[in-house]
N, C-alpha and C positions, 0 to 999 in steps of 0.2 A: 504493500500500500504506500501512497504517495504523502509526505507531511507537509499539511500546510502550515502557515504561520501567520501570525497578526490575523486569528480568525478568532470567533465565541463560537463555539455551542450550546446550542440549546436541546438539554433532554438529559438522561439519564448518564452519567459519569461512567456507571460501568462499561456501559453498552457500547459509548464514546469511543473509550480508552480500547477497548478490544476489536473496535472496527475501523479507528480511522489514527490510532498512533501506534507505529511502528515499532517494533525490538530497537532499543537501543538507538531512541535516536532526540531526547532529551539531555540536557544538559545538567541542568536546575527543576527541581520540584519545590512549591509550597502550596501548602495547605490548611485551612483551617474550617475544618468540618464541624458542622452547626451540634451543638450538645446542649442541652438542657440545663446545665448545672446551676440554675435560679430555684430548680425546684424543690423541696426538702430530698436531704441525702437517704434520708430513708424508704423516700417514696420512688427514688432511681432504682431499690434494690427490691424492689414488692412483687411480686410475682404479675404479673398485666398479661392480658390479652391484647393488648394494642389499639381497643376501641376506641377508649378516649382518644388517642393522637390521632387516628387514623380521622376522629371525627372536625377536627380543627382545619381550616381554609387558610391561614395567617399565610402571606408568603415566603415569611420569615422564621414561622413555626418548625423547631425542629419535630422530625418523624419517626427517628428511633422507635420501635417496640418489635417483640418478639415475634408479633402477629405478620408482622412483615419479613423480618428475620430468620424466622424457622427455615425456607426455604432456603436461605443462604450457607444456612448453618447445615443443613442434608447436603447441601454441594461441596464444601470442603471437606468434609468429613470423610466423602465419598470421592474426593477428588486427591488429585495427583502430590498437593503439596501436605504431605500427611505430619510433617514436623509443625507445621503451623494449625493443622486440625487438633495435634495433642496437646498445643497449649489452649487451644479455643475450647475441646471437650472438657479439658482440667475446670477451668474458669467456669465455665457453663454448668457445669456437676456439683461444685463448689461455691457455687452465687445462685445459680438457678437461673428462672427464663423472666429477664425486667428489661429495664430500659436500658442499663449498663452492658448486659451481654447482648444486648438487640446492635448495639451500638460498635462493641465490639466484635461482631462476626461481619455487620457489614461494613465497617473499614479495611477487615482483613480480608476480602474478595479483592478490595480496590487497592488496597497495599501490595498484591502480589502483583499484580499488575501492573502498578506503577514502578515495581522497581525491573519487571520487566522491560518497562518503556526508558528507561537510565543507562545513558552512555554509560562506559566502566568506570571515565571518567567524572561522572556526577554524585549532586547529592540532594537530599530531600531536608524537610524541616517541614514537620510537623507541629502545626501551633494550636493548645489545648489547655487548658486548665488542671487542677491537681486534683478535681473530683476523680477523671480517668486517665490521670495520665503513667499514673504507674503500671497498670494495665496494659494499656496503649504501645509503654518500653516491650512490654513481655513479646506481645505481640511484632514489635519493629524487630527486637532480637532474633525471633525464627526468621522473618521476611528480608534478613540482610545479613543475618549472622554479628554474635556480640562483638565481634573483631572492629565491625565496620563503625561502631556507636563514635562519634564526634562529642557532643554536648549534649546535655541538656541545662537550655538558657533558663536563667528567669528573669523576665519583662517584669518590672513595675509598670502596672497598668492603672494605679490607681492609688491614692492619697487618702488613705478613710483619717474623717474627724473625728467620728462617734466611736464607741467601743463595742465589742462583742460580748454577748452578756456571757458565755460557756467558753468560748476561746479566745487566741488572736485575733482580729480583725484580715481577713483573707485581701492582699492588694500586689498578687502577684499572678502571670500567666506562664506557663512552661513551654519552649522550641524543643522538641527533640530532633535533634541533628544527626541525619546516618548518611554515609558515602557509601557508593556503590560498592568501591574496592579499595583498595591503599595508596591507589593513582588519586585520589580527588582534586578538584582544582579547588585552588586554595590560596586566596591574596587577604593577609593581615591586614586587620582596620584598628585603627587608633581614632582618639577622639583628644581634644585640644588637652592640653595640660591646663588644670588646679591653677587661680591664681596664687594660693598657697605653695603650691608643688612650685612654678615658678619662682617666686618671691625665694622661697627656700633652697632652691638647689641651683638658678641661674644668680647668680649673686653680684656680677663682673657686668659692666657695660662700659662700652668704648666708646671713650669719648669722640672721636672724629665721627662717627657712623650711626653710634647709639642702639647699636646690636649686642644684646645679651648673651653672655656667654656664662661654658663653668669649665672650671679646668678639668680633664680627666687623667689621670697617672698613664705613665709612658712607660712605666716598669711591667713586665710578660710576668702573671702569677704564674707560670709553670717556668719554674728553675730549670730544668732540664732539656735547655733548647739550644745548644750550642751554636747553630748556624745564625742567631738573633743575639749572641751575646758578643758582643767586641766594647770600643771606648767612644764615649760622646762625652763632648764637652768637658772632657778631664775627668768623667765618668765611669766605670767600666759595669754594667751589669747585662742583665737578658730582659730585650729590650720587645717590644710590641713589634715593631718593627725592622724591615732591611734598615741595613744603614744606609739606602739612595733614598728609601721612602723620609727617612729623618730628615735626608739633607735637602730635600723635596718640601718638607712641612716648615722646615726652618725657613727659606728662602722665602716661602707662601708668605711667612708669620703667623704660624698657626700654633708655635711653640712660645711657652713663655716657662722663664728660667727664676728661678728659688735663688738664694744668696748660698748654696749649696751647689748650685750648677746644676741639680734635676732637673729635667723641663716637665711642664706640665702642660697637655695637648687642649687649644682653647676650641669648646665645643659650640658649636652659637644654636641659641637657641630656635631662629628660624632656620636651621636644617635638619631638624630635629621632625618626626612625622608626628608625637605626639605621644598619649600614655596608651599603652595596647588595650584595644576593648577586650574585657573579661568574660566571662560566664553570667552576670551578672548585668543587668543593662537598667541603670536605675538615671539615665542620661534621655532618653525617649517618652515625653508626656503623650498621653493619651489625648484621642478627639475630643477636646472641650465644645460646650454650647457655641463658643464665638469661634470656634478654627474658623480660620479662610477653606481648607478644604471639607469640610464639613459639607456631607450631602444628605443626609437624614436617614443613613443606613443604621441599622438599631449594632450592629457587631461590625462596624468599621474602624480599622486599624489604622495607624499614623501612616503617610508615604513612609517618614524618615526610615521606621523600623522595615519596609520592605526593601530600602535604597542601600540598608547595611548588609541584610542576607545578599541580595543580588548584589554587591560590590564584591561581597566574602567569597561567593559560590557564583560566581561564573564570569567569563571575560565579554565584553564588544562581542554581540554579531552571535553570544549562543543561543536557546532557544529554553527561554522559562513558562512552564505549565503550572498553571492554580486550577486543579478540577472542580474546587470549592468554591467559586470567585466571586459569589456575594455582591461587594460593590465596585469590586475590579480594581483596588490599591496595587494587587503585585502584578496586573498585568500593567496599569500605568505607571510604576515604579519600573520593569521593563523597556517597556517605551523610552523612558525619559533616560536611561541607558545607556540605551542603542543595543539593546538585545531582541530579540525576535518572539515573540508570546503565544501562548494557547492557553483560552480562559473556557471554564465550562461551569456551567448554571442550570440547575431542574426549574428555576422557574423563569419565564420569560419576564417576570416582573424587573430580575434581578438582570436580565439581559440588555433589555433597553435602558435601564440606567448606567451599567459599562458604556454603553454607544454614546449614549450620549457623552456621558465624562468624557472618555475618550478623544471626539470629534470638540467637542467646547476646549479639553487642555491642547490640544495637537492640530489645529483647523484641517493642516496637510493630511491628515491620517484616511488612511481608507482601512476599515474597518471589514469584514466579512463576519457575514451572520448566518450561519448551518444549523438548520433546524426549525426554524419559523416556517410559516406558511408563505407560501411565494404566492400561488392560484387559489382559485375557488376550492379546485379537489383537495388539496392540503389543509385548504382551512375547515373544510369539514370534516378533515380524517382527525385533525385537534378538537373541533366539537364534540366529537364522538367517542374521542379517547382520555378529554380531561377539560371539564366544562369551564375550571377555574381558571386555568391555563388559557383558554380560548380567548378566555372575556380579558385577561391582562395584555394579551396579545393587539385584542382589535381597541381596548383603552390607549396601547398605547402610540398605535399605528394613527389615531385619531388626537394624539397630543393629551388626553386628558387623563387625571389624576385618580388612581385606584382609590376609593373611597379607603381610609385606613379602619384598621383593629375591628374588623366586620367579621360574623361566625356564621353561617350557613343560618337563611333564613332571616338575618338583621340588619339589612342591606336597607328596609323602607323604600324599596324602590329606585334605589338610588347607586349604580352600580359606578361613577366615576362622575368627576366633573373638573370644567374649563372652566377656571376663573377670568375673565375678559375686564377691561377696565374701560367704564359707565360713563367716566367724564370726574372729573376734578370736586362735585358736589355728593356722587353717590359712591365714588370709587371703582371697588371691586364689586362685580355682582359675577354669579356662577350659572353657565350652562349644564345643567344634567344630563347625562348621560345614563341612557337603558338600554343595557345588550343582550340581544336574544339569539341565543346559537342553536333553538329546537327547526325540528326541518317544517313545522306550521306556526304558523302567525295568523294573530285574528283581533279584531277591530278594538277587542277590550285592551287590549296594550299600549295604546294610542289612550285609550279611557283615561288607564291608570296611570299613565303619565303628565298628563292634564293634570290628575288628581294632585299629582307627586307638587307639580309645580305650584299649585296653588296653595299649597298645605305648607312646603317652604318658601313661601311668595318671589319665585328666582321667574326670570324673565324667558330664560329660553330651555328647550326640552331636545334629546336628538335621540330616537330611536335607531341604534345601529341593529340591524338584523342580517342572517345568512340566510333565512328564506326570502324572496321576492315579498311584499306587502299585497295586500289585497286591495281592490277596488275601495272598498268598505273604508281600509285604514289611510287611504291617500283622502278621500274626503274626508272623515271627522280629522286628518293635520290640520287642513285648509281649513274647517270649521274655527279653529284653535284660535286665528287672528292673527295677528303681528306685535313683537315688540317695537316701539318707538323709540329713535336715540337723540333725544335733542343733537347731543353732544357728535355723535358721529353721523349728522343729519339724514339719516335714511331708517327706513325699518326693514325688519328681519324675522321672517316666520317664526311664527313661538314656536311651533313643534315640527322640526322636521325628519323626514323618513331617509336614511342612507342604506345602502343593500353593504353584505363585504364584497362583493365583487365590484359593486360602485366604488368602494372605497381601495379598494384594490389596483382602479385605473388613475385614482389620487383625486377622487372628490372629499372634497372637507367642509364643515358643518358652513354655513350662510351666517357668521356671527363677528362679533369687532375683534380686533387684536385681541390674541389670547397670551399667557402665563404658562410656561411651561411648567408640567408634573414637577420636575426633581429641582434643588438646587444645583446652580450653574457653576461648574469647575473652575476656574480661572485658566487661562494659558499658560504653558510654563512658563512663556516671553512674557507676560504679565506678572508671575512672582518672580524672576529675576531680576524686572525692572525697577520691581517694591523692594527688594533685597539691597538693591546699589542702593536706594535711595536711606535706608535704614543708619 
């Protein structure tokens, strides 16, 4: 199979991964697969049938349970990778069947797999919390072998003021870091030095330049180097260096001399890379309320912290996969690079906001999207095969904004809307939005939308449907009347009828300037230009 790059998917990860990325032909892996750990720790460990998850619409809601699971868990067991089945049976025999082992058997389908897709020379990082991440180890262990284990980081993710009534206050997330093999690529990141750490160990500044320095000892701690011991300076020991490179540093003036005649080698503090990042990453603040890059992703992650993985773990020009990718930070951390990406998403909610970020930080960027609905046939094969999906699909192809924290049934009518702006005395006012992916349509939809509209007194209504309308529902639209716009002097049907293949050739609702769903990314040319100016 052929690997593409700078493309999304949409659909299922596993399925992805095994039919459209190749053996060994990634670089870099990150991932940060959706886990529940908000919910009591005891209630991750209770025995479920998967009903309740299964019964949640959120597009954000994690899905973990058994009920979906089991079948995962007969495949490895039964399947080829049987080291990794003995520690998933252990687990599973030893915890029993919750959300915890729901969660653990299906990572470990897509963990084989992904380290199938890993150059020899790559590496993964896995980013999870402490509820499962010692688990999660057991698991990387089989899937890569304990040889290959690199790190596990912990991110401060978080600042608690309050206290914990039974323990510490929990304000850390875990990386586990594994390489393919012993080849991994691997370029060291530092991070500025401590003004303390300066102030304290650069002690020296030259006056002509006002470059800080510290001196470091020219004397070789290994005695035993004969080919490095001769005489300097009426000195004789075993020396750091040839004696051309000494007379080489002396010349520079890079050497400064004691009233004893040792020299001591002057180090300047700007060539210096900085203090080495550790295990430990307590340097990376989390997405606050006011970040600039803040898009109102509920598990959105800093760029900075994907910009260090991708410096750490891969060169210009390799190719980083997030099969998780949520709101697309490590495929935009990629980009902004100059590495080559593959991001993959189960819900297109999560898809069309990568796109857009994407295209809003990078205008040049040509993005490819596999998996959406292209034709009419496609979009009812998504009708048919996942109603929630459909309806995120055509809200967004139509600009407008999925109604949030809605559960099966609590929608009111009210499946998205386009906020438009009224004029300077009313503001914002909102177009509704009602999507119907059933293969009949009939004139009461048209009713209830009427209803909808007058019940939240909003001016405009668009029924997007995938069956054609009826006679019946194109008259009571027209029935409906028209909004009037002082401000944008014309008016515009209150309720109008879009078909998906209408919308499909790029007709869009008959209403004013609209507001886009997501918050807008900025250009990276944009925060560079705020960066000089800082």
């Amino acid at each position: 199979m052929e690997l593409k790059t700078n493309v999304l998917y949409y659909g299922d990860n596993l399925e992805i991964l095994r039919n459209h990325i190749p053996t060994e032909s990634i670089d870099l892996i990150y991932l940060d697969p959706p886990f529940n750990s908000n919910r009591s720790y005891n209630v991750l460990f209770r025995e479920s049938t998967g009903a309740a998850s299964e019964a949640q619409i959120e597009a954000f809601e994690d899905t973990w349970n058994w009920a979906g699971a089991a079948a995962t868990y007969d495949e490895l067991v039964r399947g080829p990778h049987q080291e990794v089945a003995r520690v998933l049976k252990a687990m599973v025999e030893g915890l029993g069947h919750n959300d915890v082992t729901a969660y653990l058997c299906m990572m470990a389908v897509r963990l084989v797999e992904l380290h199938r897709a890993l150059k020899p020379t790559g590496s993964l990082y896995l980013h999870c919390d402490p509820t499962a991440g010692h688990y999660l180890r057991m698991v990387l262990d089989r899937v890569f072998g304990p040889v290959n284990f690199r790190n596990q980081i912990a991110w401060k993710r978080s600042a608690p003021k309050g206290h914990a009534y039974t323990r510490f206050p929990s304000a850390h997330d875990l990386l586990l870091s594994y390489g393919k093999s012993g080849e991994t690529t691997w370029n060291s990141q530092f991070r500025p030095h401590s003004e303390t750490y300066v102030k304290s160990h650069y002690t020296h500044v030259e006056p002509e330049t006002g470059r800080r320095y510290r001196l470091d000892n020219c004397i070789n701690p290994n005695p035993n180097r004969p080919n490095l011991t001769y005489e300097w300076n009426g000195q004789v020991r075993v020396w750091r260096w040839t004696k051309e490179r000494m007379q080489r540093l002396h010349d520079e003036g890079r050497l400064v001399y004691t009233k004893t005649g040792i020299p001591g080698y002057k180090r300047y503090l700007d060539e210096m890379p900085g203090t080495p990042v550790i295990d430990v990453w307590d340097d990376i603040p989390p997405i606050n309320s006011q970040a600039q890059e803040r898009l109102g992703y509920p598990t959105q992650k800093p760029l900075a912290l994907l910009e260090r993985i991708i410096n750490a773990s891969s060169n210009p020009e390799d190719v980083v996969l997030d099969p998780f990718c949520g709101c697309g930070t490590a495929v935009h951390a990629a980009h902004k690079l100059g590495r080559r990406w593959i991001g993959i998403d189960i819900t297109y909610l999560a898809i069309n906001l990568i796109e857009r970020r994407m295209t809003d930080a990078f205008p040049d960027v040509t993005v490819e999207v596999e998996g959406a609905p292209k034709d009419l046939a496609s979009a009812h094969d998504l009708a048919h095969r996942d109603k929630w999906q459909f309806q995120w699909w055509a809200l967004a192809r139509l600009d407008a904004q999925p109604v949030a924290g809605k559960k099966k049934g609590a929608d009111k009518g009210i499946d998205g809307v386009i906020p438009f702006f009224a004029g300077p005395k009313e503001d914002y006012e909102r177009a509704i939005v009602s999507v119907k992916g059933g293969e009949h349509v009939n004139v009461g939809m048209i009713r209830d939308l009427v209803g909808v509209l007058e019940r939240e007194k909003e001016p405009v209504g668009i029924l997007l449907t995938l069956a054609p309308p009826t006679k019946d529902m194109v008259t009571e639209a027209a029935a409906a009347g028209f909004y009037e716009s002082e401000f944008w002097e014309r008016k515009f049907a209150r309720v109008q009828i879009i078909t998906v293949e209408e919308m499909l050739g790029g007709k869009r609702p008959d209403m004013p300037w609209g507001k886009a769903p997501f918050a807008k990314a900025p250009t990276e040319k944009e925060k560079g230009e705020q960066g000089e100016m800082l």
